[in-house]
Kinemage of the C-alpha trace (Angstrom):
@kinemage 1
@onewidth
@group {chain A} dominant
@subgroup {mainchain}
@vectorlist {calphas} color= white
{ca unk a 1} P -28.044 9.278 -13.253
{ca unk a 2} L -26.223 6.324 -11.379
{ca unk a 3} L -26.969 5.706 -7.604
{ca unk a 4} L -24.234 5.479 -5.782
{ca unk a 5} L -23.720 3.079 -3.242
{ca unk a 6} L -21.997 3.552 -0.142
{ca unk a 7} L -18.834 1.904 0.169
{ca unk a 8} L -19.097 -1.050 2.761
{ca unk a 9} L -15.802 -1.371 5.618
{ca unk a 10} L -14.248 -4.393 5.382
{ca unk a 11} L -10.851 -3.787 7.388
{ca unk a 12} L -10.228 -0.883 9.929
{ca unk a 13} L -7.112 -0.516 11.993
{ca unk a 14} L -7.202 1.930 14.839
{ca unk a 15} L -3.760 3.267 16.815
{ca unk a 16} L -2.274 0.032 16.238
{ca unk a 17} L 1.330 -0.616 17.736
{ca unk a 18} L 4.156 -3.889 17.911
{ca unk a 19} L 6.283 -3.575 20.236
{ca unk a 20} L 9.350 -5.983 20.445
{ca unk a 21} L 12.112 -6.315 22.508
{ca unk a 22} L 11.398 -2.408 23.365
{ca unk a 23} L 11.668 -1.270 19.692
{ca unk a 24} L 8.708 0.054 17.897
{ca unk a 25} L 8.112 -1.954 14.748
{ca unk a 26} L 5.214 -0.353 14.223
{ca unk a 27} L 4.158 2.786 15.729
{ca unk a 28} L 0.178 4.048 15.998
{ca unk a 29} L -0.662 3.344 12.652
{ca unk a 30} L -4.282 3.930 11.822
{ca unk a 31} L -5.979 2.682 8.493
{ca unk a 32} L -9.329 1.654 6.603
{ca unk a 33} L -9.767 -0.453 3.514
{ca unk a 34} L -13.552 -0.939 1.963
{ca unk a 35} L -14.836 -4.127 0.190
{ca unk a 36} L -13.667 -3.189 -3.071
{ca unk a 37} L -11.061 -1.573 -3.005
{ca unk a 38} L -7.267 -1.749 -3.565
{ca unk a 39} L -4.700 0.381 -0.939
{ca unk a 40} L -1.468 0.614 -1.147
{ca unk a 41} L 1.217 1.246 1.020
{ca unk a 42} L 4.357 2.600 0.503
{ca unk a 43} L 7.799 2.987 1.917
{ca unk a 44} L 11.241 2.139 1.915
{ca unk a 45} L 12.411 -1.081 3.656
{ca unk a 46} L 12.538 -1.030 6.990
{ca unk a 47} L 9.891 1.677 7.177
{ca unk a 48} L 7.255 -0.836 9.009
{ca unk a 49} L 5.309 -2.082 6.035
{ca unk a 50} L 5.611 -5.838 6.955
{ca unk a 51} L 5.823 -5.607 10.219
{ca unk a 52} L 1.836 -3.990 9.991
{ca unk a 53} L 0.610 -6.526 7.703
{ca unk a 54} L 2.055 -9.425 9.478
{ca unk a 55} L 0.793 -8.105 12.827
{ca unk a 56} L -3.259 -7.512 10.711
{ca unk a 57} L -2.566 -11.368 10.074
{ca unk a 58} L -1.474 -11.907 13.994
{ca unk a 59} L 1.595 -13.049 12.573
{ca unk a 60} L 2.818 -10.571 15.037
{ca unk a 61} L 1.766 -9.486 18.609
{ca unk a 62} L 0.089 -6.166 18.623
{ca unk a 63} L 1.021 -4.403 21.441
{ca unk a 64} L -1.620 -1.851 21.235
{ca unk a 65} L -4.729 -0.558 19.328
{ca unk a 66} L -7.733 -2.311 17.536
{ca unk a 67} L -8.647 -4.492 14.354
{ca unk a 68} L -11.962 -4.706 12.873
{ca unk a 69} L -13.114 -7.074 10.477
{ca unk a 70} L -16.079 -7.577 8.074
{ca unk a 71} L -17.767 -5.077 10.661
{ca unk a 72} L -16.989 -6.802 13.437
{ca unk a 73} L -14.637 -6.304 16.627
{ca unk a 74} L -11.180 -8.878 16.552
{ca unk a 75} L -9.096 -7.210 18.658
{ca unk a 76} L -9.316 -4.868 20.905
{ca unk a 77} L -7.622 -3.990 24.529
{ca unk a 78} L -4.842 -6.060 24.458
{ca unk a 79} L -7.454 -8.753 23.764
{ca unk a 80} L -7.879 -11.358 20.336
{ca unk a 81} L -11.673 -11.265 20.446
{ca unk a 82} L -12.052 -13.351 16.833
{ca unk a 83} L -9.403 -14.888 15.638
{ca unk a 84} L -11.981 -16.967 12.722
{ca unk a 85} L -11.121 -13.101 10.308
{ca unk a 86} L -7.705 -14.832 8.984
{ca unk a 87} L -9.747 -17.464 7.475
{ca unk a 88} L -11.138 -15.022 4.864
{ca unk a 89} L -7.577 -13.606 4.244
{ca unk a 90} L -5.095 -14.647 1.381
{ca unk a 91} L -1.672 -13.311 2.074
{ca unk a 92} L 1.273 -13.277 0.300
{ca unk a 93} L 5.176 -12.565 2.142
{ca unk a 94} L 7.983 -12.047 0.227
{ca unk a 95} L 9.996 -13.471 0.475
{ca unk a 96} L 7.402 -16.299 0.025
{ca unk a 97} L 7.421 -18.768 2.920
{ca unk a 98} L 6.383 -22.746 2.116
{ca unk a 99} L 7.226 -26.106 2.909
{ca unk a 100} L 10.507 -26.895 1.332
{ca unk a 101} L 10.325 -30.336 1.594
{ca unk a 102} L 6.839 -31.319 0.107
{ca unk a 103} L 5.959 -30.685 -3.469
{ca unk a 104} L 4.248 -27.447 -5.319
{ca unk a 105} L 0.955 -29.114 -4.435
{ca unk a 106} L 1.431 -30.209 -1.418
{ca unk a 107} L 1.763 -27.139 -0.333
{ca unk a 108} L -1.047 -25.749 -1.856
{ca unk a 109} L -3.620 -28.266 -0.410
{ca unk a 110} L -2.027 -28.216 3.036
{ca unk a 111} L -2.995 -24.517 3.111
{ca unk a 112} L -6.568 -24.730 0.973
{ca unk a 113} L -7.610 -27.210 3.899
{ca unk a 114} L -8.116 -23.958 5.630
{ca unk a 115} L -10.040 -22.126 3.344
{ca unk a 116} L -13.947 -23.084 3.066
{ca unk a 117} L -14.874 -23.052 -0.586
{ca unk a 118} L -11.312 -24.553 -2.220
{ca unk a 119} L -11.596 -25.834 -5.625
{ca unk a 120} L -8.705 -28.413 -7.425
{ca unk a 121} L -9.958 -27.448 -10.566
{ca unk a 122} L -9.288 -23.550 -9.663
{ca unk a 123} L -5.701 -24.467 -9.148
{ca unk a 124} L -5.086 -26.436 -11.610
{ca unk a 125} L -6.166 -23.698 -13.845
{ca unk a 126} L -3.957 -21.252 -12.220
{ca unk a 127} L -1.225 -23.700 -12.235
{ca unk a 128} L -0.912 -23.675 -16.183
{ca unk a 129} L -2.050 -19.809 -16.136
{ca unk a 130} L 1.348 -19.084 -14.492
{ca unk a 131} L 3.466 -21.993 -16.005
{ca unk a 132} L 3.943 -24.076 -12.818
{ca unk a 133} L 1.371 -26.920 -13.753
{ca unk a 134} L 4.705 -28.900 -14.442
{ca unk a 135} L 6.284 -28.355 -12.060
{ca unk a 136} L 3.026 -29.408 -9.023
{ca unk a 137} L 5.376 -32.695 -8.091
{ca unk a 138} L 8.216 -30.860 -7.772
{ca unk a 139} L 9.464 -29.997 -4.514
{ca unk a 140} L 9.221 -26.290 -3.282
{ca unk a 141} L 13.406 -26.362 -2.197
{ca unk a 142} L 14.048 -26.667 -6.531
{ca unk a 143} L 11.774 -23.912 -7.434
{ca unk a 144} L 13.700 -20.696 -8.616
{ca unk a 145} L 12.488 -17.730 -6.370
{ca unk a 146} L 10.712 -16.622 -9.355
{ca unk a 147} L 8.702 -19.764 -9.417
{ca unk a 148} L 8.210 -19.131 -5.518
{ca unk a 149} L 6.744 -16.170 -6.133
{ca unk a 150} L 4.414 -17.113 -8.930
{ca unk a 151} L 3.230 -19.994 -6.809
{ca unk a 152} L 2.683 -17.051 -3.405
{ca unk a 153} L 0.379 -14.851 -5.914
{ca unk a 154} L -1.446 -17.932 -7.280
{ca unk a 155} L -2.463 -18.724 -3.498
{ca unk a 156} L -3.547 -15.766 -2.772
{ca unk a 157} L -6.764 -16.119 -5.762
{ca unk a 158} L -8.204 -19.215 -4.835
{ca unk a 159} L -11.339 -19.503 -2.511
{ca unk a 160} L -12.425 -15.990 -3.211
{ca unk a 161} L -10.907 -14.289 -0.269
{ca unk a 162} L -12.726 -11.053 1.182
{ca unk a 163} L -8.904 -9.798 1.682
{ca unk a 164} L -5.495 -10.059 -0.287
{ca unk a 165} L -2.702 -8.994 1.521
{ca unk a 166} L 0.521 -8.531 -0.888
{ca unk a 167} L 3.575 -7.916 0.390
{ca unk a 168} L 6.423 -6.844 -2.491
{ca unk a 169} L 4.341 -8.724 -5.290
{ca unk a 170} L 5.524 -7.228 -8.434
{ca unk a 171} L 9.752 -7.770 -6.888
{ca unk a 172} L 11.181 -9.265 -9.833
{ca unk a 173} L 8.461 -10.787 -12.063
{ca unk a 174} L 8.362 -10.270 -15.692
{ca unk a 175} L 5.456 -8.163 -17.085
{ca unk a 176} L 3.551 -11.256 -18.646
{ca unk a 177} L 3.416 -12.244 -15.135
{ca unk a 178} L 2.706 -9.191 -13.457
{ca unk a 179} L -0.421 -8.339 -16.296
{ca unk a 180} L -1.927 -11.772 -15.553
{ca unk a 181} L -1.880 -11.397 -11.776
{ca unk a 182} L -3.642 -7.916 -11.859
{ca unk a 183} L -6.031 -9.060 -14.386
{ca unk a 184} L -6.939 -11.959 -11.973
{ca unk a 185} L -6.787 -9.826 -9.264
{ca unk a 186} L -9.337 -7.091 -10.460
{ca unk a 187} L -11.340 -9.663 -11.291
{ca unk a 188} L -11.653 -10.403 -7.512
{ca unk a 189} L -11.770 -6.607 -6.687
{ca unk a 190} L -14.613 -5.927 -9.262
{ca unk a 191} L -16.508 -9.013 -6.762
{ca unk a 192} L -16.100 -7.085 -3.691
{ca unk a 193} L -12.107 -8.571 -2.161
{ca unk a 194} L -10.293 -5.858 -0.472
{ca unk a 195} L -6.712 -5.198 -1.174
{ca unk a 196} L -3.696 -4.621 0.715
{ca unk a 197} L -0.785 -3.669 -1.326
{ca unk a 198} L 2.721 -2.739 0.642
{ca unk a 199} L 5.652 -2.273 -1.902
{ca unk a 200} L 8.087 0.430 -2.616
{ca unk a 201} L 6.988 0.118 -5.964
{ca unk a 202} L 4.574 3.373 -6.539
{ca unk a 203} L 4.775 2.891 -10.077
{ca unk a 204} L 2.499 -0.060 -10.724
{ca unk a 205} L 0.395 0.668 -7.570
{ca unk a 206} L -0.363 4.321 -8.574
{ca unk a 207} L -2.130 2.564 -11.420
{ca unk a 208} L -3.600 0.164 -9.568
{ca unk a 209} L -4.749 1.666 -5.952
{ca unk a 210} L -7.629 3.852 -4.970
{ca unk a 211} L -5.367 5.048 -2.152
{ca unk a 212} L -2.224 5.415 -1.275
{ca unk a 213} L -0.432 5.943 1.850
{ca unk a 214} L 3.358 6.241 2.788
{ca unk a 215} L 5.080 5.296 5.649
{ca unk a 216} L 8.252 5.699 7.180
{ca unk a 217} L 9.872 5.314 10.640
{ca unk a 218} L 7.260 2.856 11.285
{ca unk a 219} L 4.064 5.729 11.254
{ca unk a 220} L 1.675 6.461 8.621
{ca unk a 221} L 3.110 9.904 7.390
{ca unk a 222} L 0.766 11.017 4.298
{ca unk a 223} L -1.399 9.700 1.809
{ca unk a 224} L -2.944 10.224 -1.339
{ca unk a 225} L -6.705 9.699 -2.471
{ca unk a 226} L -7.700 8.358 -6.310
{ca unk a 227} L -7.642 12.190 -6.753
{ca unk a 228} L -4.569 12.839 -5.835
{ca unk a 229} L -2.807 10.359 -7.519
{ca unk a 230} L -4.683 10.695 -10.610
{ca unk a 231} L -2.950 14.128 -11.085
{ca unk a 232} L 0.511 11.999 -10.444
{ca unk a 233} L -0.232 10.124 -13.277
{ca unk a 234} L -0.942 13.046 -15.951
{ca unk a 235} L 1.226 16.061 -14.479
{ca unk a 236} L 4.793 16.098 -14.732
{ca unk a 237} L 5.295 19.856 -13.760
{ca unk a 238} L 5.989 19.979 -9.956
{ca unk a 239} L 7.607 22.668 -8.393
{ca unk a 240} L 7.946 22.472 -4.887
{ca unk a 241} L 9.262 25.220 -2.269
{ca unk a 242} L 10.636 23.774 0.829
{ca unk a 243} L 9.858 26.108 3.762
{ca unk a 244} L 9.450 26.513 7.724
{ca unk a 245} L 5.752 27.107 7.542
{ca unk a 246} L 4.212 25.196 4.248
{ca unk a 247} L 0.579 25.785 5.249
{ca unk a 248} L 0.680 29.479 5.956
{ca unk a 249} L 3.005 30.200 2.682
{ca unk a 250} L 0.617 28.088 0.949
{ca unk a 251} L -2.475 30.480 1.993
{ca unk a 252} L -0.512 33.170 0.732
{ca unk a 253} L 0.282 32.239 -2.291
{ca unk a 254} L -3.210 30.545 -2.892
{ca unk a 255} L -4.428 34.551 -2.174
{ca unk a 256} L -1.868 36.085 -4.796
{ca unk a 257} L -1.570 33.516 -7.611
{ca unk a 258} L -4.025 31.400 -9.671
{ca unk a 259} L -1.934 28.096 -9.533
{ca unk a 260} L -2.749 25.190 -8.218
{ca unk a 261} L -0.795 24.704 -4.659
{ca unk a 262} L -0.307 21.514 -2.527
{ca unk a 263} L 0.936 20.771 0.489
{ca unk a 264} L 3.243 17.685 1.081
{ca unk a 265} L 5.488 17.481 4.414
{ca unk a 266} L 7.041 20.619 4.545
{ca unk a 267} L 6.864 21.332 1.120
{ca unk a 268} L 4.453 23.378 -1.280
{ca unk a 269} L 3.952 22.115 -4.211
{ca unk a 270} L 3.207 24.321 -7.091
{ca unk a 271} L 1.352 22.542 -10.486
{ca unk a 272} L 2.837 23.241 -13.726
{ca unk a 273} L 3.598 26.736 -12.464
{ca unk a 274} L 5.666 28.845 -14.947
{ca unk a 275} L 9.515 29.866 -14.435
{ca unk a 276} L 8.226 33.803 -14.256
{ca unk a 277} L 5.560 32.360 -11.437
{ca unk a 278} L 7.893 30.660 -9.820
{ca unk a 279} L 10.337 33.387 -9.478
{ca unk a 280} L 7.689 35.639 -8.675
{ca unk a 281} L 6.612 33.321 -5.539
{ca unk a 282} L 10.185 32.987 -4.198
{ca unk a 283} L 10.178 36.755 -4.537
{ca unk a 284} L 7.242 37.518 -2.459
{ca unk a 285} L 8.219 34.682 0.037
{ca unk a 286} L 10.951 36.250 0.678
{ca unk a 287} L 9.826 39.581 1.223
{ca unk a 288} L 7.699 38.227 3.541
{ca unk a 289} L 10.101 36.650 5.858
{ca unk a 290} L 10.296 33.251 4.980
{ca unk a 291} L 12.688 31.011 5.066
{ca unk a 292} L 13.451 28.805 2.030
{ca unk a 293} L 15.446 25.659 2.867
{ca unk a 294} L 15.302 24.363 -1.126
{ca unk a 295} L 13.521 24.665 -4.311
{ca unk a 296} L 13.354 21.921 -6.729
{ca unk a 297} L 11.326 19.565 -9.317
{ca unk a 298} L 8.999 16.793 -9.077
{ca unk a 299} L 8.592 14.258 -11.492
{ca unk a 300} L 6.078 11.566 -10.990
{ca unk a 301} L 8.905 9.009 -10.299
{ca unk a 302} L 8.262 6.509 -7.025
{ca unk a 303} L 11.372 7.935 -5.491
{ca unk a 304} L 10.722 11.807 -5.691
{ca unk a 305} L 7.271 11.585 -5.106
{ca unk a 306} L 7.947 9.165 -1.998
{ca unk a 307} L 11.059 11.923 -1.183
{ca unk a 308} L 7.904 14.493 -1.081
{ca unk a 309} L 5.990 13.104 1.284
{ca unk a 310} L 7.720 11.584 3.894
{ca unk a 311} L 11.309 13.477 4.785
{ca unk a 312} L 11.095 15.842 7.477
{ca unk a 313} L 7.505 15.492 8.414
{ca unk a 314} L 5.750 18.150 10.287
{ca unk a 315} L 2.228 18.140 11.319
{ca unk a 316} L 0.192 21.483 10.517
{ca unk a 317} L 0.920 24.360 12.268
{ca unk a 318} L -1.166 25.401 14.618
């Protein structure tokens, strides 16, 4: 029998909160990401994604709330404590943000001087992995964006990081590109890097993350463990039933039925329940009282599973 280890923290957000210009742009979000690991968040645009990543990187002012790092203390009461953490953090923005003037790798060294253990034979070899080796005297302002976003991902593996941040990185990249990239990137993960994926791409991060969380109006508004999503990837058969009280209609139909029943916003979700079960459940709602705002399907499509989670919100009844 396998021991198993304890996952180790490597990044833990508490209550954090950017304020600008009096406008939330992100609003007491709270998060944790082990050494490890891949998470992913997800959410429409605008929703705050970038806006939390950029402020992790102090890219942005964090208005409130804390950071921890490696298991140690970088922010905290209004107050940078460490600011050494980015060091040990690849990030990638999309869309990708360089030096327009200087060449492919000019760029490239003029960041690696800040990273401790940079190798020129590690990017050279990424260089020709992702078809830009040509193209390192060329200056960043005549690279397609394609080619701009190759080069952002390719950054992002050098100097064995203990943190990739990705913003958007599968956004218009072919598939040979996109399988090389997560092959390189598991790689890293199987070594102990943490991950940070935003996107509103759930389809390759379902695949890819151990957790998932969505986000909209700038909060943290569900999430979804290996587990959880693991049933996204084999079920298709979601009915949900969108109601007033989802938790307490949920008991009851837990008590009655022998289905599987989830709760997601204001919406239970019943697995590969029959049509007769179904009917039968609407039935007995409504004899109970209940209101019934709409009944529909779920596949396991980003934008219905997204639609799911995040529209209309509600915290548990008390």
């Amino acid at each position: 029998m396998k021991n198993s280890q304890p996952k180790e923290e490597l990044l833990r957000v508490e209550n954090l909160s950017v304020l600008v210009n009096k406008k939330f742009l992100v609003q007491d979000v709270s998060l944790s990401l082990n050494k490890g690991e891949i998470l992913g968040i997800v959410g429409k645009n605008s929703s705050g994604k970038t806006s939390l990543i950029k402020a992790i990187v102090r890219a942005l002012p964090i208005s409130e709330g804390e950071v921890y790092f490696d298991g140690k203390v970088v922010y905290k009461d209004k107050q940078e404590i460490d600011s050494s953490y980015v060091a040990d953090i690849n990030t990638a923005l999309d869309p990708p943000m360089f030096y327009k003037w200087q060449t492919v790798l000019e760029n490239i060294k003029f960041i690696a001087n800040f990273k401790t253990n940079y190798s020129q034979e590690e990017v050279y070899e990424l260089l020709k992995e992702f078809d830009l080796f040509k193209k390192r005297h060329t200056r960043v302002m005549k690279l397609t964006y394609f080619e701009k976003k190759k080069m952002s991902l390719l950054l992002c593996l050098i100097s064995s990081p203990k943190l990739i941040i990705l913003d958007e990185p599968f956004r218009g990249l072919d598939d040979d590109t996109i399988t090389k990239f997560k092959h390189k990137l598991q790689a890293l993960v199987a070594h102990g890097t943490g991950v940070l994926i935003v996107s509103n791409d759930f389809k390759n991060m379902k695949a890819m993350c151990s957790n998932v969380l969505f986000m909209e109006n700038r909060q943290i508004k569900a999430s979804l463990d290996a587990k959880e999503i693991s049933k996204f990837k084999r079920l298709d058969n979601y009915t949900y039933i969108r109601t007033k009280y989802p938790h307490y209609a949920a008991q009851l139909i837990k008590n009655c039925y022998r289905i599987g029943v989830k709760i997601m916003g204001n919406r239970v979700l019943l697995m590969n329940a029959t049509e007769e079960q179904v009917s039968s459940i609407i039935r007995f709602l409504t004899d109970k009282k209940f209101i019934i705002y709409d009944i529909g399907q779920l596949t396991n499509e980003a934008e219905e599973i997204f639609a799911s989670l995040t529209p209309n919100f509600r915290e548990e009844e008390k």
